[in-house]
N, C-alpha and C positions, 0 to 999 in steps of 0.2 A: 467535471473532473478532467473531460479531455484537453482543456486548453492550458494547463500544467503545463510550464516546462521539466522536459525529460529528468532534470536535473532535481527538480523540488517534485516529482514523483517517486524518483530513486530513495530520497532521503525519508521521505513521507512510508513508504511500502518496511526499509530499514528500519526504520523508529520504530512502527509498531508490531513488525516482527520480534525485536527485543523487549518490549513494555510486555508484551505475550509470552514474553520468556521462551522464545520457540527455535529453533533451527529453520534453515532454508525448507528442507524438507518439509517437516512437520506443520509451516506457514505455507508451503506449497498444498499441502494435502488438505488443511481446513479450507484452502477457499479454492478448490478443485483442478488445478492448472500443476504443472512438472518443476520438479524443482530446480531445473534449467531456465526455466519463463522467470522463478522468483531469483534466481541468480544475474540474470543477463538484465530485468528491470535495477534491480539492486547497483549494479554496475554502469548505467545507463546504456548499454548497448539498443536494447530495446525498450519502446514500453507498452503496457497492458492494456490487450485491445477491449472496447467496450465493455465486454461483459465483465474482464475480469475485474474492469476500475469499478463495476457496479459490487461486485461479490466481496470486493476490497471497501470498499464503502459501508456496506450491510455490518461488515465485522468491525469498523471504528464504531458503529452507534450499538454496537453488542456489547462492546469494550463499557460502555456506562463514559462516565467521565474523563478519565483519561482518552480515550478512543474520539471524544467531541470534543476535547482540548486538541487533539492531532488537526482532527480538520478545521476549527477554528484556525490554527497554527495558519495548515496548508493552504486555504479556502478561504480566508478571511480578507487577502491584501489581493485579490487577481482584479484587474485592469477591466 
């Protein structure tokens, strides 16, 4: 996940906060980090160090299908 760009993380983190029907918040709190972190990834200022791409990863293959259509999406065309 880390060799994402900033840009197709941003979208990737957005997408399946909304497929979860969730708030910044409440997508902050299921996968342990502030909801500043899920804000400022969102936004591409920053993006999620290690572990968080791993904890964000865990909950795509949680999601069932929709959540392995995401990373097929994001994960599928990287160089």
């Amino acid at each position: 996940m880390a060799a994402l760009e900033d840009v197709k993380i941003a979208a990737l983190i957005r997408e399946a906060r909304q497929l979860l029907q969730l708030s910044q918040v409440e997508f902050a709190s299921k996968i342990g980090v502030s909801f500043q972190s899920v804000n400022r990834w969102e936004n591409g200022r920053n993006r999620p160090i290690p572990l968080a791409l791993k904890q964000i990863e865990k909950l795509l293959h949680e999601m069932g299908e929709p959540g392995e259509n995401l990373l097929t999406k994001y994960f599928s065309d990287q160089d």
